[in-house]
C-alpha positions in Angstrom: 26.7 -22.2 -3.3 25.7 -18.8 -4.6 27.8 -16.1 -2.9 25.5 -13.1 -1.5 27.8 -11.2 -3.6 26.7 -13.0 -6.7 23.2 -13.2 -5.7 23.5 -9.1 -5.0 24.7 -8.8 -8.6 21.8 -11.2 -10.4 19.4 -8.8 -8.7 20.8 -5.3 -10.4 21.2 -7.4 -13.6 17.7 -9.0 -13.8 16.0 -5.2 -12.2 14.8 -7.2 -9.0 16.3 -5.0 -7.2 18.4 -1.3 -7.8 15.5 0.6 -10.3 12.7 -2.0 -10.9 9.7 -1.5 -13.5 7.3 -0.2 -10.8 7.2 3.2 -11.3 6.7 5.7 -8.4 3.6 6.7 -9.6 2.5 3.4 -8.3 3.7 3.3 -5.5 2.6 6.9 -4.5 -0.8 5.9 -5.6 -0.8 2.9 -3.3 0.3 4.8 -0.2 -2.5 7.5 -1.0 -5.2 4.2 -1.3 -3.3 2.5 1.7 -4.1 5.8 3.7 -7.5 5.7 2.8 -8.0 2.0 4.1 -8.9 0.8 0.5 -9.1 -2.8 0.9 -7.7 -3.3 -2.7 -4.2 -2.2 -1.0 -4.8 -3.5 2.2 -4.9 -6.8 1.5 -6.1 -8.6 4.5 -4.3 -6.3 6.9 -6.3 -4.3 9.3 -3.4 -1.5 9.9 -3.5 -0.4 13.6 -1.8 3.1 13.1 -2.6 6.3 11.1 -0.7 5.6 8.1 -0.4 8.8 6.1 1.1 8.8 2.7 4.3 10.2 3.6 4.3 8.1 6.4 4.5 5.0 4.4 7.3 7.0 2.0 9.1 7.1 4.8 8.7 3.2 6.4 9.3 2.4 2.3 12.1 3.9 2.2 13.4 2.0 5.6 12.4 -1.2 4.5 12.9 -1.1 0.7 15.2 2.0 0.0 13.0 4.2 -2.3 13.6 7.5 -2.2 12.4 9.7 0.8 11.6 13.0 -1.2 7.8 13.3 -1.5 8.4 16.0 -4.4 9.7 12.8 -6.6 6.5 11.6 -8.2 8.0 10.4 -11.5 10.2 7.0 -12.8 11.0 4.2 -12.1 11.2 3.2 -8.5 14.3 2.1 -6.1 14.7 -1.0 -4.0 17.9 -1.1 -2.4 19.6 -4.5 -3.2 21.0 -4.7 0.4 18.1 -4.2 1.9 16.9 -7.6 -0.3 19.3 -9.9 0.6 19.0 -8.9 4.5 15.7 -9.7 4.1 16.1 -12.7 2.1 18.4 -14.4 5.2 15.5 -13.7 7.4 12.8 -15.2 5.4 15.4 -18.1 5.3 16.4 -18.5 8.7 12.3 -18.6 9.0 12.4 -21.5 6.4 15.2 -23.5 8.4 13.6 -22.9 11.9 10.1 -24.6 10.3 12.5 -27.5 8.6 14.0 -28.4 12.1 11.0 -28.0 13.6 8.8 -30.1 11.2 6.6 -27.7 11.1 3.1 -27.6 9.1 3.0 -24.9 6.9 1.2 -23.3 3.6 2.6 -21.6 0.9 0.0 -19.7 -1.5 0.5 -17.1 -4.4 -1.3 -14.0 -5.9 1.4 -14.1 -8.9 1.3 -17.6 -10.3 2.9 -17.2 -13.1 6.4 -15.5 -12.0 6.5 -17.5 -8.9 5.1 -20.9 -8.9 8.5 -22.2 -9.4 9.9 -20.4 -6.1 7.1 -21.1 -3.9 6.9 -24.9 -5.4 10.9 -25.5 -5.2 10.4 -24.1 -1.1 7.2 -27.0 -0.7 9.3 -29.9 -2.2 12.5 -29.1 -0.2 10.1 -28.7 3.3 8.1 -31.8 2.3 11.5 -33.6 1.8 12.4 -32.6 5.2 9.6 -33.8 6.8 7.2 -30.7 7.0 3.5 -31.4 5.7 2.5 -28.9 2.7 -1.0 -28.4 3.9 -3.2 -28.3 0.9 -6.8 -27.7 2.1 -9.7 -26.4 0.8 -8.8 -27.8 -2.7 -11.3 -26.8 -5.7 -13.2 -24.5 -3.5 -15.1 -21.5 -5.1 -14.0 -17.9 -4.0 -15.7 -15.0 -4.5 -13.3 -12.0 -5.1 -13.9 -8.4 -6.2 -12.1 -7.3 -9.5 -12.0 -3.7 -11.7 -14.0 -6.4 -13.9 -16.4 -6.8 -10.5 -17.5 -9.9 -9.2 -16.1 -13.3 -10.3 -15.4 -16.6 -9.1 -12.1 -18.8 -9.0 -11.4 -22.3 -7.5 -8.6 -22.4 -4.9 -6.0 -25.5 -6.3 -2.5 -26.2 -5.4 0.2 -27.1 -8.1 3.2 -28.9 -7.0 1.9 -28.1 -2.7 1.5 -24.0 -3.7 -2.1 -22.9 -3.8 -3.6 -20.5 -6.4 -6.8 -19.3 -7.7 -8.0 -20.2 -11.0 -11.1 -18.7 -13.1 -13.6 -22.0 -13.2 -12.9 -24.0 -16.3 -8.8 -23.3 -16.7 -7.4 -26.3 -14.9 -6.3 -29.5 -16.5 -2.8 -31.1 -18.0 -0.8 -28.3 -18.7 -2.5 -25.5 -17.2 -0.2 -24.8 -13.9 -0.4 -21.2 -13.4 -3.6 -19.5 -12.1 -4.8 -15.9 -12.0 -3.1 -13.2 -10.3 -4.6 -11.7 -7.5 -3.9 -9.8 -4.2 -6.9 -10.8 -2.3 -7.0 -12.2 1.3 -9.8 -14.5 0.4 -8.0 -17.3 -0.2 -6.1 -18.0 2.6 -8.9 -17.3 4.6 -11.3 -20.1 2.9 -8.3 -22.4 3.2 -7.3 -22.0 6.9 -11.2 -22.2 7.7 -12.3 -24.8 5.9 -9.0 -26.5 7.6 -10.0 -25.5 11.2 -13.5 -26.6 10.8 -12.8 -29.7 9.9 -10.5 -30.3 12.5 -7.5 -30.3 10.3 -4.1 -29.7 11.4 -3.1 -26.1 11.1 0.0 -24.0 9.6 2.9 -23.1 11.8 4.3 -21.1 9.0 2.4 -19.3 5.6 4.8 -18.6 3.1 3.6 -16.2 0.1 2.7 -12.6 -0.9 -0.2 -10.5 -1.2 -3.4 -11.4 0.3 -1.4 -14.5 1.4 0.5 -13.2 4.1 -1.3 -10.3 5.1 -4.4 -12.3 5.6 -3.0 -15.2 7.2 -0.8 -12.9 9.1 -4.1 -10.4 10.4 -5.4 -13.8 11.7 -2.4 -14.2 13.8 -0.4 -16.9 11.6 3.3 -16.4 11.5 3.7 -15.1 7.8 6.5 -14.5 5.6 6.3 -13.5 1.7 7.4 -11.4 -1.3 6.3 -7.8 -1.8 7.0 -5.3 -4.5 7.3 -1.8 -3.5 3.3 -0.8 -4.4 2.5 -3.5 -2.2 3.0 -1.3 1.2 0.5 -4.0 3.5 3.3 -6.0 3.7 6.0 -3.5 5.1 3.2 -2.0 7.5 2.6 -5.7 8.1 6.0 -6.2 9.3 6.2 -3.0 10.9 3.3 -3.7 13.1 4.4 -7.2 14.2 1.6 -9.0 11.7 4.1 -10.2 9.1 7.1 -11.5 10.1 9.4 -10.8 7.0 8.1 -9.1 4.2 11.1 -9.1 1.5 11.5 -6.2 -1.1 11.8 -7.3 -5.0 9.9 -6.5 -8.3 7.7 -9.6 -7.8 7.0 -9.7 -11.8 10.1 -10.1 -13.4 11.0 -13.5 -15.5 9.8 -16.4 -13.6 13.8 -18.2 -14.1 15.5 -14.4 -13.0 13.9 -16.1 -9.6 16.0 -19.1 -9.6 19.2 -18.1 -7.9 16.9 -16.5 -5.1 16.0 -20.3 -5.0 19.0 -21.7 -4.6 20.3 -18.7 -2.0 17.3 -19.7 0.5 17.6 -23.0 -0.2 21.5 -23.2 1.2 20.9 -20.6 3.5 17.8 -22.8 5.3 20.0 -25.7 4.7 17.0 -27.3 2.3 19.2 -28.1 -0.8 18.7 -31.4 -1.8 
């Protein structure tokens, strides 16, 4: 079993956590579009408080240990490792709660290719437990708004994870989608679910659009969030997300494999 100690030191080493790739200016951009309701940073969530730039610096810097100086506006940016794992054995304990309960639940991602394999290892250890790994809405067309404008993807699931993929791309071989922080998804999937009766998610597991939109609509809601992805922290913050966990979400899809195995013990899913 991986210690938390190890696990603590695979996050320095791999930059998933300590000084990660984003760089503050993104972040500090983010907060700015956050504060101006931009729905490009909002992701789904419809904040109920004034969120101010250096407001969000500061709940940041609670939940992900960047630094609280406003005047540092250049470099790479800081998420404390402690502040991971914490958050890591609360996004498992969430995991082991839905195991014992045999609870429904649906797991979608905005970053298919760094992630699948997380997100796909959590649906076959639930499904082996006896939770159903909803998949609905399969091969429907979204609509999202890009910098490129207008486009539509297909919703599809590899391995019980859903994902959006531009029309054409799917096919043997072709397992990851496009990357995208929209709330779309998740919406089409839990509505074309509830109108056709379907049984519905006790538990979404994700990031991006994933959580925050399935978390606005009132779904219990756990994910991933890099530190320019402040919806989920404000998420959390506000009672909308129930555990939003702080890492550079686009590092090496394998640097995520002893995060696997860690909330895999922890939930007591290892199989």
């Amino acid at each position: 079993m991986l210690s938390a100690g190890a696990l603590r030191a695979h996050l320095l080493a791999a930059r998933l956590a300590g000084p990660v790739a984003t760089s503050r200016q993104a972040s500090l951009l983010s907060y700015r579009l956050f504060a101006d309701r931009d729905p490009r940073v909002l992701i789904g969530l419809d904040p109920e408080g004034a969120w101010q730039p250096r407001d969000l610096i500061e709940l940041m810097a609670d939940k992900c240990g960047v630094s609280r100086d406003p005047s540092y506006t250049h470099g790479h940016d800081v998420i404390d490792p402690e502040r991971t794992l914490a958050a890591l054995d609360a996004f498992a304990d969430r995991l082991g709660e839905a195991m014992r309960n045999r609870s429904p639940v649906l797991l979608g991602t905005g970053h298919p290719h760094r992630l699948l394999g997380f997100y796909a290892a959590l649906a076959d250890a639930l499904s082996a437990a006896g939770c159903v790994v909803l998949t609905p809405a399969q091969g429907s067309s979204v609509d999202i708004t890009t910098r490129f404008g207008l486009r539509t993807y297909n919703l599809d699931y590899v391995r019980g994870v859903a994902l959006v993929r531009e029309p054409g791309t799917s096919g043997p071989g072709c397992e990851t989608g496009a990357h995208s922080h929209s709330p779309l998804p998740v919406r089409t999937a839990l509505v074309t679910q509830a109108e056709a009766g379907g049984q519905l998610p006790e538990l979404v597991v994700g990031d991006h659009g994933w959580v925050c939109g399935a978390g606005q609509l009132g779904f219990d809601a756990i994910g991933l969030a890099d530190v320019d992805d402040p919806a989920l922290f404000v998420g959390e913050a506000e009672g909308r997300v129930s555990v939003a966990v702080p890492l550079d979400d686009a590092v090496r899809s394998d640097y995520y494999r002893p995060l696997t195995r860690y909330v895999l013990n922890r939930a007591c899913l290892s199989q």
